[in-house]
C-alpha positions in Angstrom: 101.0 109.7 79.0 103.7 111.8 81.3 106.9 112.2 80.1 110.4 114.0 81.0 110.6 113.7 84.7 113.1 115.9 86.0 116.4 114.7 88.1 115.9 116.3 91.4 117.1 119.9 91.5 118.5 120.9 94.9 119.7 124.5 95.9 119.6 126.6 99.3 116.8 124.6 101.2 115.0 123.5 98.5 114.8 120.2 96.6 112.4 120.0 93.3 111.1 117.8 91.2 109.2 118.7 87.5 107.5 116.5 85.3 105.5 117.0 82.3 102.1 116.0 82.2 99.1 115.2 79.9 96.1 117.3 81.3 95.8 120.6 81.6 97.2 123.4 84.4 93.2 123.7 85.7 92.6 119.9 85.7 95.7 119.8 87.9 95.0 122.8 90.0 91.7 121.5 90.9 93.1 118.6 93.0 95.9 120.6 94.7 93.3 123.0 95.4 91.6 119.8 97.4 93.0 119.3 100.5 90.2 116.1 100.7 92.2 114.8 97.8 95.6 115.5 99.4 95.8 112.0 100.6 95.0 110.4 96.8 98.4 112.3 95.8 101.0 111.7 98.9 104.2 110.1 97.7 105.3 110.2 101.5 102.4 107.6 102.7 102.2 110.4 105.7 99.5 112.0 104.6 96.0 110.1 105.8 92.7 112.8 105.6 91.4 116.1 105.5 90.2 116.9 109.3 89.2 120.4 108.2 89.1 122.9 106.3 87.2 124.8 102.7 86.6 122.3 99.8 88.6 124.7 97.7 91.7 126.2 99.0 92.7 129.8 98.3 95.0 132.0 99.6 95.4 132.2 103.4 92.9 129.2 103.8 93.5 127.1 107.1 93.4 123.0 106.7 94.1 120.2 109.2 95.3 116.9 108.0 95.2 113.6 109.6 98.6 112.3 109.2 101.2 109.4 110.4 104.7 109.0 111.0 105.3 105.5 110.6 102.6 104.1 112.6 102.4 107.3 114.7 99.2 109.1 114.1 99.3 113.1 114.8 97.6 116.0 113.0 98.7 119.1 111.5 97.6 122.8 110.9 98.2 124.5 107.3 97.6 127.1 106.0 97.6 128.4 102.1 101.2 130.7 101.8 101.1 131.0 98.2 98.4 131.1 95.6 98.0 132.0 91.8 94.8 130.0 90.0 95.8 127.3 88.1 99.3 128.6 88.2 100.8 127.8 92.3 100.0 126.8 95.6 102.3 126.2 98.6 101.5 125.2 102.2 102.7 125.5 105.5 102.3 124.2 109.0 103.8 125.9 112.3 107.4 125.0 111.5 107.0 127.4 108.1 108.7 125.2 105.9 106.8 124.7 102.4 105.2 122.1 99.9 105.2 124.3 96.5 103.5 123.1 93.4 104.1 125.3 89.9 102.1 124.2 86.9 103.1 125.9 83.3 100.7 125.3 80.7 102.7 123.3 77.5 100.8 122.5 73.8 98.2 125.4 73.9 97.7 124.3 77.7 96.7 120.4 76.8 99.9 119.3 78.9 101.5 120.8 81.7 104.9 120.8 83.3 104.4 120.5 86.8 106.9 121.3 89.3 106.9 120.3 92.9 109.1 121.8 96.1 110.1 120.8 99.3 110.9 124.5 100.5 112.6 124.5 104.2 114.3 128.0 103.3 111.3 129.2 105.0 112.1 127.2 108.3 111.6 128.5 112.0 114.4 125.9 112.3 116.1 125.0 108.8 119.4 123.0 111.0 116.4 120.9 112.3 114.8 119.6 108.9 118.4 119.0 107.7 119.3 116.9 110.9 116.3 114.8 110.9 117.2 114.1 107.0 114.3 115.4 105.1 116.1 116.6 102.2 117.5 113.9 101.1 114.5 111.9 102.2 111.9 114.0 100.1 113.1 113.1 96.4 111.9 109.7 96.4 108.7 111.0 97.8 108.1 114.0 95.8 108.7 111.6 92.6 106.2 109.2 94.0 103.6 112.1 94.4 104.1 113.3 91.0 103.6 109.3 89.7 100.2 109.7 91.5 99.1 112.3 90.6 99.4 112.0 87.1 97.9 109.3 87.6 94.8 111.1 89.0 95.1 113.7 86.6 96.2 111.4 83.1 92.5 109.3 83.1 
């Protein structure tokens, strides 16, 4: 079962949560590395379906997402930023800001301490994410994508 959850760490543009997990960094990797299973893992309740994109993201990869804000459906363009195997992987769509997840092997790489960023550092428009509230809105949600996907991960 997961255990130590992280308080929220905020600094420049970024807000992060990390939480220890029971499976290991690959096990983990392989459903970031989904975008199908994208929508399994959303804490936000934005994020609907894969429109397009490779069954297996790697860096540079392109992916659409069928999404909804409130009960607003639009869709969205990303593409793959950062990539290390089983290690990081980090998205972005046209307004450059950043969903980062770090895994770090624990026990001989049984567990895993998983991190997860909200990253508008990278922002065409950083003011803009900050006026429309997202950082402060993101914690909750980046906490309830973490629940669920240990949950994915933890069977």
């Amino acid at each position: 079962m997961s255990t130590q959850q992280s308080e929220p760490q905020q600094s420049d543009r970024m807000v992060s949560i990390t939480r220890e997990m029971d499976a290991s960094p690959a096990t983990i990797f392989d459903v970031l590395a989904d975008p199908a299973r994208h929508g399994e893992f959303d804490g936000s309740g934005m994020v609907l379906d894969v429109r397009k994109g490779p069954a297996r993201l790697e860096l540079g990869a392109k992916f659409g997402m069928d999404m909804k804000f409130g009960p607003m459906p639009y869709r969205i363009g990303n593409t793959v930023v950062e990539f290390e195997e089983n290690r990081r992987i980090a998205w972005a769509h046209f307004g450059k800001h950043r969903w980062r997840y770090e895994l770090a092997p624990l026990d001989g790489g049984s567990r895993t301490r998983v991190t997860e960023t909200f990253d508008w550092s990278t922002a065409l428009i950083p003011k803009a994410i900050e006026l429309a509230g997202y950082p402060k809105k993101h914690p909750a949600n980046i906490e309830a994508s973490l629940d669920r996907l240990a949950a994915l991960v933890e069977r």
